[in-house]
N, C-alpha and C positions, 0 to 999 in steps of 0.2 A: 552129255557127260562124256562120253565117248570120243566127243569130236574135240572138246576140253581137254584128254589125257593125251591125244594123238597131236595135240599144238607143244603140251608140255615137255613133251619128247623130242618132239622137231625143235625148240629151244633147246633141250640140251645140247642136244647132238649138232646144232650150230654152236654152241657158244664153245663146245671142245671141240669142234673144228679150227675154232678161230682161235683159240690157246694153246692148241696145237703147233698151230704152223705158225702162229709169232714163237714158240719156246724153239720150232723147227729153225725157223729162222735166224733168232738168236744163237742156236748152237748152233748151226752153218757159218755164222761170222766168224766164232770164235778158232772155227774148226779149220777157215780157210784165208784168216787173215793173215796178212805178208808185214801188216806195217802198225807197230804200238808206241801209242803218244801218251807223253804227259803232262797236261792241261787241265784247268778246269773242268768241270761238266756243264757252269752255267755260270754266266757273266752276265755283269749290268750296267749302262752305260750311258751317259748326260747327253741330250742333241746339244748342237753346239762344241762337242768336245772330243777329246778323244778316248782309243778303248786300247791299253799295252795286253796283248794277249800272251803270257807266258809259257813256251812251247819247247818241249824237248823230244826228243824222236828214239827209235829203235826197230833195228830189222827182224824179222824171224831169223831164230838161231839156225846158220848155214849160208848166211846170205850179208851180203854186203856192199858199201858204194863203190861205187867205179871209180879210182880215185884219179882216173885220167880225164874223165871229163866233170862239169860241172853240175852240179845237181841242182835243181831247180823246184820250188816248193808251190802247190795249188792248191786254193782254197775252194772248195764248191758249199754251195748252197743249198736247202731244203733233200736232197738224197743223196747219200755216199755212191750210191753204183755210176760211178765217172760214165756219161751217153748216157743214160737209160733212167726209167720213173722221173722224169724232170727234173733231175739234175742240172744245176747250172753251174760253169765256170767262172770265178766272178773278178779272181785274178792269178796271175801267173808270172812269175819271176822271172819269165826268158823275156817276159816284157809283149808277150801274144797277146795277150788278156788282160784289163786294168779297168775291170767295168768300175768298179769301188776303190775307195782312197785308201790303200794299202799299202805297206811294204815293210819287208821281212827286217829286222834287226838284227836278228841271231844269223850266227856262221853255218848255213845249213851243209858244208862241210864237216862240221862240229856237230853235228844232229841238233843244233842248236832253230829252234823254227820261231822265235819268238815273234810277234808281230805287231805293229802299231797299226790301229784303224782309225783313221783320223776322219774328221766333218760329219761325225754322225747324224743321222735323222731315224725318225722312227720306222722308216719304210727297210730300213736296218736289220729289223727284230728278222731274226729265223734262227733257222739252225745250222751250225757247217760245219764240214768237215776236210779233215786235210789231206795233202797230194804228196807224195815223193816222186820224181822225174828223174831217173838217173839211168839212165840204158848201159844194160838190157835191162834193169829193176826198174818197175811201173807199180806202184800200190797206192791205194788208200785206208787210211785208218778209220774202216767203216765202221766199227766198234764204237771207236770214240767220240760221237758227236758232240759239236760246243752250242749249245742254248745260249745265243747271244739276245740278252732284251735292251731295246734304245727307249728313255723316259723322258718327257719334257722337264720333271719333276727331278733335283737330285732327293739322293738318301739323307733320310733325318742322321746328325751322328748321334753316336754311344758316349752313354755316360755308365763308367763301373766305378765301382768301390771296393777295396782291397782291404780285407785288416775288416777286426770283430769292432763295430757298430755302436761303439759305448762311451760313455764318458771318459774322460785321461786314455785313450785310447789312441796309439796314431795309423789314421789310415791314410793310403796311396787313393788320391779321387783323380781319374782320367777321363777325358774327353777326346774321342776318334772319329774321324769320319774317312769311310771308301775312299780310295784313289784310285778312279778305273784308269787316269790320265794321272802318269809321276810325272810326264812334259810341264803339266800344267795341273799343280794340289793344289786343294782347296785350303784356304785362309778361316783359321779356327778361332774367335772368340770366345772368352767364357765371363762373369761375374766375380771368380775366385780370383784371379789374378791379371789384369789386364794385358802384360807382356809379356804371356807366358811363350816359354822357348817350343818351338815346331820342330818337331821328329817326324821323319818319314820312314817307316819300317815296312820291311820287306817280310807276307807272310811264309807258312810253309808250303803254299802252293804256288808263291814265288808273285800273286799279288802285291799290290802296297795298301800301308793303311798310315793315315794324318794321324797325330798326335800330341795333346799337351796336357800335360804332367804337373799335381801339387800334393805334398804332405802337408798334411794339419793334422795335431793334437785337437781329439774332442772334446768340448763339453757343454753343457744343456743347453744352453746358447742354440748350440747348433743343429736341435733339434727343429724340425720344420722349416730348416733352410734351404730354399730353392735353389738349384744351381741350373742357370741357365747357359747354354754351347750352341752355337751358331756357326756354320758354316758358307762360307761364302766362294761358289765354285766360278773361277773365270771360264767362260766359252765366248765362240767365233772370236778365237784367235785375241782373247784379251778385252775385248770392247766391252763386252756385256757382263754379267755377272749373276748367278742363280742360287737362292740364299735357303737355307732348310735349317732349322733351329729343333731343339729338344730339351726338356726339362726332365729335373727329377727331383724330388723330395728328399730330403734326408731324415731318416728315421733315427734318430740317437738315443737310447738306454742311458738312463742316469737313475740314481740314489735319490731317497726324499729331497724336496727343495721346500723352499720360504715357507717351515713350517710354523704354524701358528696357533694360537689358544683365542677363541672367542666367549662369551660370557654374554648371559642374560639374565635375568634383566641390565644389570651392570655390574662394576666391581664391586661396590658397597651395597649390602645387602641388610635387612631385619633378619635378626635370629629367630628361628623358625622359617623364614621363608623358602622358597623352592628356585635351586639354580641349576640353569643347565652349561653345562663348560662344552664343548666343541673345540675339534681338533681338525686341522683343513694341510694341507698337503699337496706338493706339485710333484708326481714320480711316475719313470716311465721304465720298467711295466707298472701299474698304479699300485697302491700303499696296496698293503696286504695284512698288514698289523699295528693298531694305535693300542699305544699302552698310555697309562695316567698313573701319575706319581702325586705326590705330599712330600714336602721337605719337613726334614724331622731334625733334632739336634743330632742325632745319629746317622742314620744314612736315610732316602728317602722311603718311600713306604708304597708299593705300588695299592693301588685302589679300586684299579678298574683297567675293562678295556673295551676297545669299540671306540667310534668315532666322535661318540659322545657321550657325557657324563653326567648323570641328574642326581641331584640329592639335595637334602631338606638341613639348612644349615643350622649348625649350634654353633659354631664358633669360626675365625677366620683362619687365616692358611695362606701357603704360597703352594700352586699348582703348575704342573707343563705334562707336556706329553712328548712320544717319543713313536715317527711313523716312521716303518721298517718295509720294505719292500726287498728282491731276493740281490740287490746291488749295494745296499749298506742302510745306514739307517740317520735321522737327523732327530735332535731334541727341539721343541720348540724352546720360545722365551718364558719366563716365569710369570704367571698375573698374579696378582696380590688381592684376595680375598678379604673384604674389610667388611667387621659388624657396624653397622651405623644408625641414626636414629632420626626421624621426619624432625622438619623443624619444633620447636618446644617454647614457651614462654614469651612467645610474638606480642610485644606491645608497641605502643606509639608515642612518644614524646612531642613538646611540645614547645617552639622557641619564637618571641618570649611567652611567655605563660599567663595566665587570666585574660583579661579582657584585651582585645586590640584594636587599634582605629581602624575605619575607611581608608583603605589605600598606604597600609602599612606591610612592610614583608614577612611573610613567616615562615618559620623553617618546622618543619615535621620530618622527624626522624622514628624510622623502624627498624627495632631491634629484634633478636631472636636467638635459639642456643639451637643448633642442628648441624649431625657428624653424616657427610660431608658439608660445609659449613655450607650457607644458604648461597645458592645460586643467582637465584632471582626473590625481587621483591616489585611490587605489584603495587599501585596506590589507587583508589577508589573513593568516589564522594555519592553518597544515596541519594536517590530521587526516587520521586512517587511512583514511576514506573520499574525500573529497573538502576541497580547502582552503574554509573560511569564510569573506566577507566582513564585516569587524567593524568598519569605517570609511573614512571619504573625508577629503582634504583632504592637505595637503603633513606636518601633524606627526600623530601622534595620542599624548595620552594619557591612560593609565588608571592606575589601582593593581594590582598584581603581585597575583594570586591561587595562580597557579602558572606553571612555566614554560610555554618553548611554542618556537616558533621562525615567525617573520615575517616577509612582504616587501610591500611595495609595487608599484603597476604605474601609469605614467606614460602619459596619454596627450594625444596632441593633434591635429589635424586631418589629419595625417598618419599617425597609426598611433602605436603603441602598444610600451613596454619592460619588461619584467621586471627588478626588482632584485635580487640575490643574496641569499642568505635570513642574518637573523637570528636568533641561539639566544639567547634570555633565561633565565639560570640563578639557582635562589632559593640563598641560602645558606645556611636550612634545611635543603635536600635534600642537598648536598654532605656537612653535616655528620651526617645521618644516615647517610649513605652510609658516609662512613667508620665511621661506632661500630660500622656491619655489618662494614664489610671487618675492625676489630679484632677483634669478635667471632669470626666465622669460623675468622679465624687464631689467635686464642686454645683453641678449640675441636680445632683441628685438632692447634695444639702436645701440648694435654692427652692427646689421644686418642696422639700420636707416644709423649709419652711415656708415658702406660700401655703401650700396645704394647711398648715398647721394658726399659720396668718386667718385666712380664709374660716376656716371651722368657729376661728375665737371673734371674727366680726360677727360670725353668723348668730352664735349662740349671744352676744351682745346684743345683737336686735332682737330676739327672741326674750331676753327676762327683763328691757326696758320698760314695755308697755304693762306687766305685771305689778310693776315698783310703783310706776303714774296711779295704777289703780288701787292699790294699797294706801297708798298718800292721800289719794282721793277720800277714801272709806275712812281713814284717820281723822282729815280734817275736818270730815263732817258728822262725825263720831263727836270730836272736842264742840262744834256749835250746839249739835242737838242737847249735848250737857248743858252748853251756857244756858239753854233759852229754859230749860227745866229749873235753873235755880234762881231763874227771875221770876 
């Protein structure tokens, strides 16, 4: 525990050591610096291209150039103390020192130290700081370090939007990309406007930055519209080219759109039944209030509200709604609420009528009284298993193969009626029919009368030999008399 508290210690007491003497050291710069620039604190920069470093200078107040001889500007690398902590020289405008592709632009007579650093590579990246040379005045602006980073990669550019974000609205849309090299800016495409005019502007750190520029009036349309900016940077001197793209979305606020009324089951409805009406809506912030109206001869009659509307019908109507969000509001279209009634009175006619031949045509028509009037009509012929469907449409006909028996089924948005069945009779079969029932009974007469034939032979030989013997007894009845009265 002990040996715990005595480490916790020894960390303090290092780490305010070491905050110390950096604050020590920082206020020593400030305290004893000769020479103040102004510059960036941190640049960034394409291989391949180059880096314009914007630089202006000042002496400590009491001090001044020599204006008889020439001043001369030096850039050092990784430490401001000029000799000393590895400091390096890396160029020098008397022309002693040109380790790096440098050279000054600005009048450093003019305190002007501006700089181009051309042919970048990433072995580039440090930090440096600048040199005045002007005898007797020798200083560094150790205060001032410039963080230069070198990328193989350039910067994606900026897309901003200017002006409130809403429908009938017009906003300023720009598309920018870094200029670390104005010798050589980057070539800006975008989607909004294919020619658009390039501006190079100079920021207030005396940077450059690309630019192109469009006004557009909003509207919903242009909600979820990508706007794509591409940037296309030339380096090594033109040849090549290094390309960085950026998107953005557009968010656009608008009022209700393509508002509308839906209905279920449909528009025509049975009195008593149950409708639900529905209100749908495109709005951005989303709807926030659905109101329901009735047209009235008077004005209309609100009813309801919410997004949907259920209620058990007595009678028809014209309905809409009206969705209101905090940018304005839209009415839908009107639907028209219709009492109506399943089909009614569905029968089937018959063309021509009574009996018809083998391979004659016949037209069957199905009629029927139903609001909305019948949609579909339906034709069926029974079979011993299940009835056939053998056509659609109000008549149908065919040529007579054989008979059959038929109905129709009428339907409409309301439901649906069966017709009373039709018998189609050929009159070939009827008259076969009969040749049978003749036959039959011809058949049956022959057999009655054999039968009848038959019984009267029978009973014929049965009372002959009775009469013989009768005859007999008679005749010999009349002798036995004769011989008594002789």
């Amino acid at each position: 525990m002990a040996d715990q508290s005595v480490r916790m210690v020894t960390a303090i007491v290092l780490h305010s050591v070491f905050f110390l003497s950096g604050a020590s050291a920082s206020a020593d710069c400030y305290k004893t610096r000769h020479l103040f620039i102004t510059a960036p604190k941190e640049m960034e920069a394409l291989t391949g291209s180059c880096l314009q470093i914007p630089c202006n200078f000042r002496l400590k107040q009491g001090e001044k150039l020599n204006s008889k001889t020439t001043p001369f500007g030096v850039w050092i690398k990784n430490s401001p103390y000029f000799g000393k902590n590895g400091s390096v020289v890396i160029f020098n405008s008397s022309g002693t020192v040109s380790t790096y592709p440098m050279s000054f632009t600005g009048d450093l007579s003019q305190k002007n130290c501006t700089t181009l650093f051309s042919s970048l590579n990433t072995t580039y990246t440090d930090t440096y700081y600048f040199r005045v040379e002007n005898r007797p005045f020798l200083a560094t602006a150790e205060c001032d370090g410039l963080q230069i980073t070198v990328k193989d990669s350039p910067p994606k550019p900026r897309i901003e939007i200017s002006g409130d974000v809403k429908e009938k609205e017009s906003v300023s849309i720009s598309c920018s990309a870094s200029t670390p090299c104005p010798h050589s800016p980057p070539q800006l495409t975008w989607n909004l406007q294919p020619d658009s005019h390039h501006t190079m502007e100079e920021n207030t750190d005396r940077t450059f930055t690309t630019r192109i520029q469009k006004s557009i009036t909003l509207s919903h349309e242009h909600d979820g519209f990508i706007i794509s900016c591409s940037a296309r940077y030339p380096v090594n001197e033109g040849k090549d080219v290094k390309t960085s793209e950026e998107r953005k979305t557009l968010s656009v606020s608008y009022a209700p759109k393509n508002t509308s009324v839906s209905i279920s089951p449909s528009c025509w409805v049975s009195a008593g039944s149950r409708v639900i009406l529905t209100c749908s809506s495109r709005a951005k912030p989303p709807v926030s209030r659905f109101t329901w109206f009735k047209t009235s001869r008077d004005a209309p009659i609100k009813v309801s509200e919410g997004d949907f509307y259920s209620f058990n019908v007595t009678d028809g109507g014209v309905y809409y709604c009206v969705a209101t969000n905090q940018l304005g509001d839209q009415t839908s279209s009107e639907i028209h609420l219709t009492i109506g009634d399943a089909p009614k009175n569905t029968s089937v006619s018959i063309s021509p009528s009574g009996r018809v031949s083998a391979g004659s045509r016949v037209n069957l028509t199905c009629s029927s009284r139903a609001k909305p009037p019948v949609s579909r009509f339906t034709w069926f012929k029974t079979s011993r298993d299940a009835p056939i469907k053998v056509s659609e449409g109000d008549f149908y006909s065919f040529n007579v193969t054989d008979g059959g028996v038929y109905y129709c089924v009428a339907t409409n948005q309301l439901g649906d009626q069966t017709s009373s069945e039709v018998h189609l009779t050929i009159e070939g079969d009827q008259l076969v029919g009969a040749q049978v029932i003749v036959t039959v009974l011809g058949i049956i007469l022959l057999v009655t009368t054999l039968v009848i034939f038959a019984c009267w032979l029978k009973s014929r030989r049965c009372t002959k030999p009775q009469e013989d013997a009768e005859e007999d007894i008679y005749v010999n009845m009349v002798a036995i008399r004769r011989k008594r009265k002789l």
